[in-house]
Structures are given as structure tokens and as C-alpha cells.
N, CA, C and O of each residue as an XYZ file, in Angstrom:
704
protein
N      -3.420     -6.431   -141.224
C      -3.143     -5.590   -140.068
C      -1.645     -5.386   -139.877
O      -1.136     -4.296   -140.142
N      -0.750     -6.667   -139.308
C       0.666     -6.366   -139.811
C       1.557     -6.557   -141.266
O       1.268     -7.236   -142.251
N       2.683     -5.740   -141.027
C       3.625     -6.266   -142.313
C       4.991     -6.323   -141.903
O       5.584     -6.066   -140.855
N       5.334     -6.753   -143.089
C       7.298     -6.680   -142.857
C       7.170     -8.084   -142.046
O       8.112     -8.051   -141.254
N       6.583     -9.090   -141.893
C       6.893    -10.243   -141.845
C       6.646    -10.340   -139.941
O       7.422    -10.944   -139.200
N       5.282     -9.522   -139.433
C       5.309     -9.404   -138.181
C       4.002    -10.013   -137.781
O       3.181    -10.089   -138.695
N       3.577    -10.533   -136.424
C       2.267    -11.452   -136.791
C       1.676    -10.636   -136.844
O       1.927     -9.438   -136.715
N       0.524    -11.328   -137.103
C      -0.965    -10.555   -137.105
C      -2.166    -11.011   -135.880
O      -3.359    -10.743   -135.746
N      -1.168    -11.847   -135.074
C      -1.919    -12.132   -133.709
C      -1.640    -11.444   -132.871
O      -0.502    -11.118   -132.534
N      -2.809    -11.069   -132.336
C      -2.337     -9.742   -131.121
C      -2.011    -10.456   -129.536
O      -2.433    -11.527   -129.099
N      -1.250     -9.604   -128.979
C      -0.392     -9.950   -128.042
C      -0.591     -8.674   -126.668
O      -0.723     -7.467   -126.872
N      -0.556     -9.542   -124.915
C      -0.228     -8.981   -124.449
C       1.240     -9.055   -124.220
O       1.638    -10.167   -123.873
N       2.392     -7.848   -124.369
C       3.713     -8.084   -124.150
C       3.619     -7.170   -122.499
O       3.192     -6.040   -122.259
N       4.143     -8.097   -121.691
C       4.609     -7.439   -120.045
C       5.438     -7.531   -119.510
O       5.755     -8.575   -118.942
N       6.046     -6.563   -119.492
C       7.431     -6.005   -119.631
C       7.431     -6.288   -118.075
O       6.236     -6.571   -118.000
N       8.008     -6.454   -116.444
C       8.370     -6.504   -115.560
C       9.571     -6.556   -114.760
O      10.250     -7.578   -114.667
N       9.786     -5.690   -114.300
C      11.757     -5.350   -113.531
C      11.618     -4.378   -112.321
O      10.595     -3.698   -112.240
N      12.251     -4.313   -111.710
C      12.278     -3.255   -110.404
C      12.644     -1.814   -111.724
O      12.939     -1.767   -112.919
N      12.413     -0.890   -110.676
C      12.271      0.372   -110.995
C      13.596      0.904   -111.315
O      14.526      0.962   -110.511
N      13.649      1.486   -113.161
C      14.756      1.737   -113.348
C      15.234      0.688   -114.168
O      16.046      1.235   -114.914
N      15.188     -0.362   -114.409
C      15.582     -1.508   -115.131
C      15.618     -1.114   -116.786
O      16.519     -1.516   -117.523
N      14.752     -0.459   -117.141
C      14.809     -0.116   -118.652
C      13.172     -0.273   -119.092
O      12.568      0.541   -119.791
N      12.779     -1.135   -118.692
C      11.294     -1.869   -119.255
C      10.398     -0.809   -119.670
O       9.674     -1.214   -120.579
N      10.127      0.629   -119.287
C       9.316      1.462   -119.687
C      10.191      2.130   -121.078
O       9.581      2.314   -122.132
N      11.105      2.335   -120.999
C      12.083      2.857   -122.118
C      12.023      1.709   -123.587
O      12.089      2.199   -124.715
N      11.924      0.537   -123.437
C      12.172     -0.533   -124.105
C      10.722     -0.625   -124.556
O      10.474     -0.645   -125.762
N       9.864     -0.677   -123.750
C       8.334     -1.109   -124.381
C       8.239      0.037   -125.333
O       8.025     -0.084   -126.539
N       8.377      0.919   -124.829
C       8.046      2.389   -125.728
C       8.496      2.227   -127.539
O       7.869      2.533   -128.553
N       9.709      1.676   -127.353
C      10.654      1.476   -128.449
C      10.114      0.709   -129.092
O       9.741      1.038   -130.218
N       9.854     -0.765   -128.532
C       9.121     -1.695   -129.140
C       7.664     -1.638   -129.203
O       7.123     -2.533   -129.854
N       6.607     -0.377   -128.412
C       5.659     -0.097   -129.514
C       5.471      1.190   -130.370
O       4.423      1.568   -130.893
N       6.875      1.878   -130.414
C       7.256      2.538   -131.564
C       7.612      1.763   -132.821
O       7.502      2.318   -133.914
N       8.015      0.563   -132.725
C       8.645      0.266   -133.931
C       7.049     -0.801   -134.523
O       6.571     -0.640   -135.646
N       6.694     -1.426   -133.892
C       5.170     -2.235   -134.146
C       4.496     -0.951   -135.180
O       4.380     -1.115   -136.394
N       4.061      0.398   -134.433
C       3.182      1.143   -134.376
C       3.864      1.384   -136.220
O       3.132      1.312   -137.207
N       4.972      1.590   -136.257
C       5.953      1.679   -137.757
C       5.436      0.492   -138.960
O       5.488      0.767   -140.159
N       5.002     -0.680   -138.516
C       4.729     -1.414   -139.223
C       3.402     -1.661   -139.441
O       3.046     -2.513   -140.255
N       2.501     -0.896   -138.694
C       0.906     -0.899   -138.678
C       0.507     -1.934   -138.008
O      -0.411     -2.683   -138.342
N       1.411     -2.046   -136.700
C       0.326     -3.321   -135.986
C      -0.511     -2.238   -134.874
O      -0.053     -1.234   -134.331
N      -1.528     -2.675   -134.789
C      -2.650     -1.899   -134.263
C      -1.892     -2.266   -132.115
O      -1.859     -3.356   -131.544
N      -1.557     -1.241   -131.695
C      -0.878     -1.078   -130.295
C      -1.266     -0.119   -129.750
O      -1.437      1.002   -130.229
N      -1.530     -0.677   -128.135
C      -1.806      0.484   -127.162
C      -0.576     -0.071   -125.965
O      -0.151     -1.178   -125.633
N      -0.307      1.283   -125.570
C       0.559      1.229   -124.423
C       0.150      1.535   -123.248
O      -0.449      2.598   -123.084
N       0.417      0.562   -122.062
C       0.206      0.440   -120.398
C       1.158      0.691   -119.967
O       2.108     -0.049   -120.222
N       1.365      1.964   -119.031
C       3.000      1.664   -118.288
C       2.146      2.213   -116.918
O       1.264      3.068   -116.836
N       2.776      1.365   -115.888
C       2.680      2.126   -114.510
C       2.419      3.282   -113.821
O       1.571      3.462   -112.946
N       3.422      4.252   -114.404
C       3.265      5.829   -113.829
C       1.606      6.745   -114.486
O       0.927      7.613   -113.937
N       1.421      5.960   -116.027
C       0.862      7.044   -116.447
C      -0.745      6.261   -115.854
O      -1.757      6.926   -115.632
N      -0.657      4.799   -115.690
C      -2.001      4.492   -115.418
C      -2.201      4.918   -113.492
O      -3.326      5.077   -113.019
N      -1.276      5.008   -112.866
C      -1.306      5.338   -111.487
C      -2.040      6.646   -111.608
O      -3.193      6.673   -111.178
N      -1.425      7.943   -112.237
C      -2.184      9.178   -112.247
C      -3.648      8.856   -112.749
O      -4.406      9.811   -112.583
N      -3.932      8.310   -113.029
C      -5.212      8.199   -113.172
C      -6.446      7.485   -112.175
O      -7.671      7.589   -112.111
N      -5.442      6.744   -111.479
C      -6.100      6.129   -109.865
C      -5.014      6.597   -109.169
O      -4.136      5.738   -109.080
N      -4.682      7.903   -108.512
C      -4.363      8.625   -107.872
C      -4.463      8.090   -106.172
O      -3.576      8.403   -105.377
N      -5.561      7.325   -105.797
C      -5.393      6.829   -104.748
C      -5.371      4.957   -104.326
O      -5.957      4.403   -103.396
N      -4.403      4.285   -105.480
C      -4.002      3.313   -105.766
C      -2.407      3.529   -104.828
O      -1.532      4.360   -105.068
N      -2.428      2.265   -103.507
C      -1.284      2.404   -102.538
C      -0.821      1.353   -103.362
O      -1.353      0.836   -104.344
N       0.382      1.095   -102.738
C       1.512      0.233   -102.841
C       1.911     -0.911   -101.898
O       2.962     -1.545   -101.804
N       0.440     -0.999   -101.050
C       0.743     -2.230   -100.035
C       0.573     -3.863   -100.928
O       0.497     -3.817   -102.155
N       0.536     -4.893   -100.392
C       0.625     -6.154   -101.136
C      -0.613     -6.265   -102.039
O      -0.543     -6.675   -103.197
N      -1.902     -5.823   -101.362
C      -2.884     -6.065   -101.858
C      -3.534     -4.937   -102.650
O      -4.485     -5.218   -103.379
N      -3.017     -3.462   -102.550
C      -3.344     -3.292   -103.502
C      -2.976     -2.876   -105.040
O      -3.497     -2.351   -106.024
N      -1.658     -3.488   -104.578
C      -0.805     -4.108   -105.940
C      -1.335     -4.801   -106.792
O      -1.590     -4.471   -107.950
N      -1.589     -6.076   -106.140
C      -2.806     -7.038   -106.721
C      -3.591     -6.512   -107.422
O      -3.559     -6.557   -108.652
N      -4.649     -5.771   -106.557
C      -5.784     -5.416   -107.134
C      -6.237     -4.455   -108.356
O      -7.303     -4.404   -108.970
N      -4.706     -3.505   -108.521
C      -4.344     -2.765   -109.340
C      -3.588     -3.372   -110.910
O      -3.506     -2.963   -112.069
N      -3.210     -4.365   -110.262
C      -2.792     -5.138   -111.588
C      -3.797     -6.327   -112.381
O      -3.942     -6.929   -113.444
N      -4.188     -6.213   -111.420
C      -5.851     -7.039   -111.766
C      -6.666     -6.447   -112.974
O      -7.172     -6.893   -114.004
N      -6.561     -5.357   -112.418
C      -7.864     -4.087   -113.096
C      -6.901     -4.089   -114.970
O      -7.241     -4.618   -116.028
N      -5.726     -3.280   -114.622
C      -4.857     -3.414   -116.034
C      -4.599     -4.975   -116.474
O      -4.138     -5.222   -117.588
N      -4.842     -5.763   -115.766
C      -4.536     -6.944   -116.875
C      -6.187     -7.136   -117.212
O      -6.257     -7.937   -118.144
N      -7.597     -6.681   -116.781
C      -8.485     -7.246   -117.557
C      -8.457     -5.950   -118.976
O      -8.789     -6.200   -120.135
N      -8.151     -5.090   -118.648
C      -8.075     -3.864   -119.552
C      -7.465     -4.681   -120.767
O      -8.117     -5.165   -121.693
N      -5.663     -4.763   -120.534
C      -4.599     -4.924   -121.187
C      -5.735     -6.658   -122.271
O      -5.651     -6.990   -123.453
N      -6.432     -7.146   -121.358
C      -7.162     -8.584   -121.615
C      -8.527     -8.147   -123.318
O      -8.600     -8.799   -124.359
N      -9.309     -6.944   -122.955
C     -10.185     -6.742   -123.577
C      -9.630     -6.344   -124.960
O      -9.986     -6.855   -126.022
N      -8.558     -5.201   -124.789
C      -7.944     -4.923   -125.961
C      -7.058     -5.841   -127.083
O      -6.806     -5.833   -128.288
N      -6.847     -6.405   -126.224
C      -6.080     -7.841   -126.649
C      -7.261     -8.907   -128.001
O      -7.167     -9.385   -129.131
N      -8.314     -8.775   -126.826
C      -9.998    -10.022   -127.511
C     -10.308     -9.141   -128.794
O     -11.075     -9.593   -129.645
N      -9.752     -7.946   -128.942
C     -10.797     -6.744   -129.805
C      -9.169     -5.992   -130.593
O      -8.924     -4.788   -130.666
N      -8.139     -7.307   -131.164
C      -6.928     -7.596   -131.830
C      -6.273     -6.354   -131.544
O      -6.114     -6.053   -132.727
N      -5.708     -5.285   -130.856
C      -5.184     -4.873   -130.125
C      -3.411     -5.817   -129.741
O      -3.139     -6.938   -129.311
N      -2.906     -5.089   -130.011
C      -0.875     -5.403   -129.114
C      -0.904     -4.848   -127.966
O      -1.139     -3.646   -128.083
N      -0.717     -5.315   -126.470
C      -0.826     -4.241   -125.611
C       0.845     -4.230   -124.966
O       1.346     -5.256   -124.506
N       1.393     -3.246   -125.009
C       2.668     -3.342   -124.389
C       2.340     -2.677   -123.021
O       1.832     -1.557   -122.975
N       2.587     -3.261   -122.115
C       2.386     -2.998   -120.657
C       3.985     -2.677   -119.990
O       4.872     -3.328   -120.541
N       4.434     -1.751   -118.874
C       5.257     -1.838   -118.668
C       5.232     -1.726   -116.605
O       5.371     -0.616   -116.090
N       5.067     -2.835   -115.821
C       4.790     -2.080   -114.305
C       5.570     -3.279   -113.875
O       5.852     -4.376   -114.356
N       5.842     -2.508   -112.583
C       7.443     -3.277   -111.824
C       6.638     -4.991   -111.425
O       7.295     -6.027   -111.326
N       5.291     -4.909   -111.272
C       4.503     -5.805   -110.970
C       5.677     -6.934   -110.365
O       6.266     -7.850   -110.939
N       5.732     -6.471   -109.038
C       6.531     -7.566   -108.217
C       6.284     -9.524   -108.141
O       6.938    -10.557   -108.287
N       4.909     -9.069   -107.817
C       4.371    -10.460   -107.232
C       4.383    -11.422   -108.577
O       4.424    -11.004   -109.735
N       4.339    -12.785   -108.168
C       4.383    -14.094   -109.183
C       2.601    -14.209   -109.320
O       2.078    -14.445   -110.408
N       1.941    -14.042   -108.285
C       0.606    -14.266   -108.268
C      -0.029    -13.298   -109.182
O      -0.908    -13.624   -109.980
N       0.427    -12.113   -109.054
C      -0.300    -11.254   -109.753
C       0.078    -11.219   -111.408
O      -0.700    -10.774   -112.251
N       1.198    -11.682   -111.663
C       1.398    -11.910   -113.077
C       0.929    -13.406   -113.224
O       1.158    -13.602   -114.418
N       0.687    -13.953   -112.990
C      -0.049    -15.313   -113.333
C      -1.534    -14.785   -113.616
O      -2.041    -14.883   -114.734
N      -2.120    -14.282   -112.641
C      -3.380    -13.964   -112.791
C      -3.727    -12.945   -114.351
O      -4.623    -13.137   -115.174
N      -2.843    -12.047   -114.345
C      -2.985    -11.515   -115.736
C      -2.629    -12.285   -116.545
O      -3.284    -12.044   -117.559
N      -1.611    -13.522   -116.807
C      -1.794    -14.124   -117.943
C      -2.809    -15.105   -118.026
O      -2.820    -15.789   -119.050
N      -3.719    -15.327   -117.105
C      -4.676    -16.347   -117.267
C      -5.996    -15.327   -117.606
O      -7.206    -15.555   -117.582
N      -5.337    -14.282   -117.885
C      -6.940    -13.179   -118.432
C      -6.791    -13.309   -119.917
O      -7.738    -13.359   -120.703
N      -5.377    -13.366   -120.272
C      -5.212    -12.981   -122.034
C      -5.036    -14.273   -122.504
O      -4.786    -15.256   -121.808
N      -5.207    -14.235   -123.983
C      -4.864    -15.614   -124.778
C      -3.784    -15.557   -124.870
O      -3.256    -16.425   -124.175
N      -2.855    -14.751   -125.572
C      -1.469    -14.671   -125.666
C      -0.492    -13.614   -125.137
O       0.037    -12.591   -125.573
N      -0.491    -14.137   -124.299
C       0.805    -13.414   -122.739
C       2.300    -13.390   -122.923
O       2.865    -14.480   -123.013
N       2.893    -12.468   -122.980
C       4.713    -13.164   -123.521
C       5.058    -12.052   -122.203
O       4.840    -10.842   -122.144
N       5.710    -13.022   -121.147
C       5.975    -12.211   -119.934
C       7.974    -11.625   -120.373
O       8.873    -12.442   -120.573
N       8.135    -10.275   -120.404
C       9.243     -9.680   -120.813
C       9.721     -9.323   -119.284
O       9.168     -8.524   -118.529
N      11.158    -10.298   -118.956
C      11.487    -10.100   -117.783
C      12.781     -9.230   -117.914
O      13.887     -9.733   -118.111
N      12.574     -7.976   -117.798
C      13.975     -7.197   -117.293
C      14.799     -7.023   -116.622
O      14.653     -6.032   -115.905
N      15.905     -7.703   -116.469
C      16.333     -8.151   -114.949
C      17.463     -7.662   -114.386
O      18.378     -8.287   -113.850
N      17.316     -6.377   -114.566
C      18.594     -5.534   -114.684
C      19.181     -5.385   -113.237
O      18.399     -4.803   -112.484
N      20.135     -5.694   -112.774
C      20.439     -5.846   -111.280
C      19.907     -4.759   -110.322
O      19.501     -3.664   -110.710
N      19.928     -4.994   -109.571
C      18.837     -3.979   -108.288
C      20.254     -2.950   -108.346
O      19.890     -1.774   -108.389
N      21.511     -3.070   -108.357
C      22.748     -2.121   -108.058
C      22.691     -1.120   -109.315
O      22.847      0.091   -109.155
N      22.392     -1.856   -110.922
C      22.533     -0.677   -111.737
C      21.299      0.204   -111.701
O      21.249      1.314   -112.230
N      20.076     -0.509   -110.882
C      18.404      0.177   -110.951
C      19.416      1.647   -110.156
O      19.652      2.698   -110.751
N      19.748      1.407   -109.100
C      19.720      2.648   -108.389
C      20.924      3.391   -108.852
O      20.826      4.588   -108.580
N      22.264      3.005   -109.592
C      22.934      3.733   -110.191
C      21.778      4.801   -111.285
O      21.780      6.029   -111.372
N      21.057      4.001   -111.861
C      20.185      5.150   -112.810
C      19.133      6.142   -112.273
O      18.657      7.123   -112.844
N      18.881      5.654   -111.030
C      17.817      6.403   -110.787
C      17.509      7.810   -110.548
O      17.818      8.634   -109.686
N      16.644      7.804   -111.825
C      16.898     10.001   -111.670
C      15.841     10.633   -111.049
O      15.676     11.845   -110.909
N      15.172      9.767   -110.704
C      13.621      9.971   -109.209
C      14.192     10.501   -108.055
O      13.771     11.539   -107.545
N      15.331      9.714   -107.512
C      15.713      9.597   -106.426
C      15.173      8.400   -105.151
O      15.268      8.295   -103.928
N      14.594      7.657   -106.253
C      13.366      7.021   -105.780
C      14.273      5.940   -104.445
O      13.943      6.094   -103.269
N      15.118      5.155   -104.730
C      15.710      4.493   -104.119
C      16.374      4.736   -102.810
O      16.343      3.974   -101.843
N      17.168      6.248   -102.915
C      17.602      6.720   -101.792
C      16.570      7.068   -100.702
O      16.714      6.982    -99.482
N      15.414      7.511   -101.458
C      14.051      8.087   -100.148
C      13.951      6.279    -99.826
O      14.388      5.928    -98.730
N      13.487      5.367   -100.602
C      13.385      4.274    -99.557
C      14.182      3.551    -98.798
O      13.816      2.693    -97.994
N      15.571      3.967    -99.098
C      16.872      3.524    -98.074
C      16.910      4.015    -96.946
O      17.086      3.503    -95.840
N      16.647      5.562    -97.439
C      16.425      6.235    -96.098
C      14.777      6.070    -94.891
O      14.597      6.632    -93.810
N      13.882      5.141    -95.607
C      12.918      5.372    -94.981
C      11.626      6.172    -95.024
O      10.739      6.158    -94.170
N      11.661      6.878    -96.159
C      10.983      7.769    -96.674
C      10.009      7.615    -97.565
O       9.287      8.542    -97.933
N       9.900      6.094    -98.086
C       9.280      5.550    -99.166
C       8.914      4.405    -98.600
O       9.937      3.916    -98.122
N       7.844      3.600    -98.364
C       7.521      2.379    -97.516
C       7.136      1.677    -98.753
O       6.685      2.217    -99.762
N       7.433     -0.013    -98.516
C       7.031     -0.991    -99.411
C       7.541     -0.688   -101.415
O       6.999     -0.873   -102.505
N       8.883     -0.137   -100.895
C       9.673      0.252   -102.203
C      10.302     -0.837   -102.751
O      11.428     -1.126   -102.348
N       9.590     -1.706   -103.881
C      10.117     -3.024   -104.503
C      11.746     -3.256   -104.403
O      12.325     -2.270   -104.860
N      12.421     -4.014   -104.055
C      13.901     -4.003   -103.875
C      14.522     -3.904   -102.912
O      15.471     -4.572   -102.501
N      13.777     -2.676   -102.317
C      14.065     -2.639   -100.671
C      13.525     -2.788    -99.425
O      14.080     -3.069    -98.363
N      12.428     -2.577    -99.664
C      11.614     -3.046    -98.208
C      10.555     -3.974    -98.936
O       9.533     -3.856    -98.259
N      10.435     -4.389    -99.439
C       9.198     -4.782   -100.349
C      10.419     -6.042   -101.518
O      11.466     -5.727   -102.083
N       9.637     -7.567   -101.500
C      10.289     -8.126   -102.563
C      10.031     -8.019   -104.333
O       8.981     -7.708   -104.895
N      10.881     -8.254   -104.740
C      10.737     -8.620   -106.336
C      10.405    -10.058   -106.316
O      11.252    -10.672   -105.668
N       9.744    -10.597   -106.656
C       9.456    -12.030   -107.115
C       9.914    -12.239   -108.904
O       9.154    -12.116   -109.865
N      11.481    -12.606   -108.925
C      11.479    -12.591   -110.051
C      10.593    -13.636   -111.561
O      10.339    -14.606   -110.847
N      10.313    -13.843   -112.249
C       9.780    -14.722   -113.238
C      10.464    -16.140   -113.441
O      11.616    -16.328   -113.831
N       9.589    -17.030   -113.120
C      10.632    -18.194   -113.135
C      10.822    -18.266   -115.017
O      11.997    -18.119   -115.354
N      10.054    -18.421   -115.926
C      10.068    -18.959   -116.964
C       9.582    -17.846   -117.704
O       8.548    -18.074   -118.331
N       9.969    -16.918   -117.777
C       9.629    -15.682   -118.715
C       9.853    -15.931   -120.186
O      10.865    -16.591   -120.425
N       9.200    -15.586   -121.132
C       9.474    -15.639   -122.632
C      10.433    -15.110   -122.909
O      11.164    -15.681   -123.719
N      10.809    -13.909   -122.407
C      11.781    -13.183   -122.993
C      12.479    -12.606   -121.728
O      11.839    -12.143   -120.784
N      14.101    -12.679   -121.784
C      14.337    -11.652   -120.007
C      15.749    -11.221   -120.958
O      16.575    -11.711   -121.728
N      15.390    -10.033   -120.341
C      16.768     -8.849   -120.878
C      17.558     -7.894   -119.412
O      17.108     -7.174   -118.521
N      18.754     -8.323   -119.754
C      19.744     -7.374   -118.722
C      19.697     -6.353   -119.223
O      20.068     -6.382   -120.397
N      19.314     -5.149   -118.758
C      19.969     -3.765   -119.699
C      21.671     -3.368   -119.786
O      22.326     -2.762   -120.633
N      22.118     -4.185   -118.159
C      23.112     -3.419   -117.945
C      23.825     -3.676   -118.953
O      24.362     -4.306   -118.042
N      24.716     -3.943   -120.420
C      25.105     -4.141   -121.158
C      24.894     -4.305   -122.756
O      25.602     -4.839   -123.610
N      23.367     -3.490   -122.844
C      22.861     -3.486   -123.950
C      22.113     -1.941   -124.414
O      21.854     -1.083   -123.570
N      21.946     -1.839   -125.273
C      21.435     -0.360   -125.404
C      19.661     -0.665   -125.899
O      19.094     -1.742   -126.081
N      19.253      0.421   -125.985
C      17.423      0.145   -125.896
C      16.747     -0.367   -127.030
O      15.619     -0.860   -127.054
N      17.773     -0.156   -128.243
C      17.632     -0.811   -129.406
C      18.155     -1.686   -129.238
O      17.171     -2.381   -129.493
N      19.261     -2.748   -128.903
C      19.013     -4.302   -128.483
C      18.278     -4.523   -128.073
O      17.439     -5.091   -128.773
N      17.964     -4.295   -126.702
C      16.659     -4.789   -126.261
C      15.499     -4.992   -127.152
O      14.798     -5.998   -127.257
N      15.404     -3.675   -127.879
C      13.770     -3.612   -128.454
C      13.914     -4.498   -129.682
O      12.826     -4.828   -130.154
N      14.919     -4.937   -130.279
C      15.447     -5.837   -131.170
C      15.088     -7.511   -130.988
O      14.827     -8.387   -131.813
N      15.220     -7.508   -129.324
C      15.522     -8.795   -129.037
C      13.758     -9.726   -129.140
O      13.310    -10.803   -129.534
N      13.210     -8.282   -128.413
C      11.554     -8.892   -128.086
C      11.131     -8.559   -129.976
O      10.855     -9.730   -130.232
N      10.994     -8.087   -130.843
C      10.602     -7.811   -131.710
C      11.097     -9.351   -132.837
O      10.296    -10.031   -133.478
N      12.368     -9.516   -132.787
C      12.604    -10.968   -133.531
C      11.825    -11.937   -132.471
O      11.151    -12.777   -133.067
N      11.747    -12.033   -131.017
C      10.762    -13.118   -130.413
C       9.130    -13.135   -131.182
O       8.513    -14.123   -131.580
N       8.732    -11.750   -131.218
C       7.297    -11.719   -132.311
C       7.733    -12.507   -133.663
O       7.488    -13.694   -133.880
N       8.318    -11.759   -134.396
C       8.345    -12.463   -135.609
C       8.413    -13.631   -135.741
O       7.872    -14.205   -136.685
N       9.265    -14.391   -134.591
C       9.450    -15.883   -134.956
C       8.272    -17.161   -133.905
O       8.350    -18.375   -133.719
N       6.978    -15.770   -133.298
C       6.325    -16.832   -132.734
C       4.714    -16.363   -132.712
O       3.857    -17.119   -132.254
């Protein structure tokens, strides 16, 4: 299934950072470059699985319950040798615990790019509507980040480009 010296155990990789951090840009990369070597990968990111539960809020619980649903998903594909690169701001500590106690092999990718460069990048505008009030329960600002105490892998963007990053988690595969 893999080559070029990459496992052949499939993996959920979950990428997690406030909005803007890099983590959707970086997973992409790193399951562009997998997908290059024939490891069998599907990609989860936030925005594109939200359009599809269209009436999935952003209060505490049904954060939870939404990350629940994608980690048994991200869980099945995983049992049925599947790579799943996931990429969602997934704030809470509870709710990423709970998805790694769905998969066999979980490598939590913490992006921890400071909340000051998130909103220097932000080309949503996403940050200013919740400064101003306009956006309720907006991770960072009205709403906490619970960062990862013991993450497998945690990357700053602010000082690296998307190929470091995708470099950094890709030698963590190879060497585990």
C-alpha cells in the first residue's frame, strides 16, 4: 500500500489550531504528498464537512457533537486502512480525547500559531466580525481554545513555510 519508506499503518492525523493557523493548508500538503506515494488517504477539514450539515451551530455542545460524528467517520476509515487527515479548529480537550479513543492510531497535529498572526492572516474577515460582535462563540475570542497538552506533533506557522510544516509531520510518519 505505501512506498518510499512510509508506513503502511493507517493513521488518523488531526490537525487542530484556531482559525487561520495554517492546519487546513498543511494537511492538504501532507495528504498531497502521502496521496504521491500511494498511501490510500481521505481528507476531513471543517468548512467542507460543515456545508454538508448546514445546520451544525457553534455552541459548546454542538461542537462536541459534531466532532463526535467526524471522529467516528475519520474512526471507520481508519478500521477499513484508510490515512485520514482531518483538519477542524476543534477547541475543546474533551472532544479531542473522545476522537482519539475512537481510532487505533491518533497523532494529534497541534498548530499553534499565535491567536495575533491567526488574525493578521485572516482573509474571511472572520475575526474582526467577532471583535466586533457579529460572530458569537468565535474560538479565540469569545469562545476558548483549549490548547493540547501532549500533542504528537505541534507546529508554529509563524516562521515556517507549508512545506516545513508538511515536512515536519511526514518525517514524524516515517519514523513511527
Amino acid at each position: 500500500m505505501a512506498k518510499h519508506g512510509m508506513t503502511t499503518r493507517p493513521a488518523v492525523l488531526w490537525f487542530t489550531g484556531l482559525s487561520g493557523s495554517g492546519k487546513s493548508t498543511i494537511a492538504d500538503e501532507v495528504a498531497r504528498e502521502l496521496a504521491l506515494r500511494n498511501v490510500d488517504v481521505e481528507r476531513l477539514d471543517g468548512d467542507s464537512i460543515r456545508s454538508l450539515f448546514p445546520g451544525t451551530g457553534f455552541t459548546r455542545a454542538e461542537r462536541e457533537d459534531h466532532l463526535k460524528r467526524v471522529g467516528h467517520i475519520a474512526a471507520l476509515l481508519e478500521k477499513h486502512g484508510v490515512t485520514v487527515i482531518a483538519s477542524f479548529v476543534s477547541p475543546y480537550a474533551d472532544s479531542r480525547r473522545a476522537v482519539r479513543n475512537m481510532c487505533r492510531n491518533f497523532i494529534e497535529v497541534h498548530v499553534s500559531t499565535p491567536l495575533e498572526e491567526c488574525e493578521r492572516r485572516d482573509v474571511k474577515g472572520l475575526y474582526g466580525r467577532a471583535r466586533r460582535g457579529e460572530l458569537k462563540n468565535f474560538t479565540g475570542i469569545d469562545d476558548p481554545y483549549e490548547a493540547p497538552r501532549n500533542p504528537e506533533i505541534t507546529l508554529d506557522t509563524t516562521g515556517m513555510t507549508v512545506n516545513q510544516a508538511a515536512r515536519l509531520v511526514l518525517d514524524y510518519l516515517s519514523g513511527h
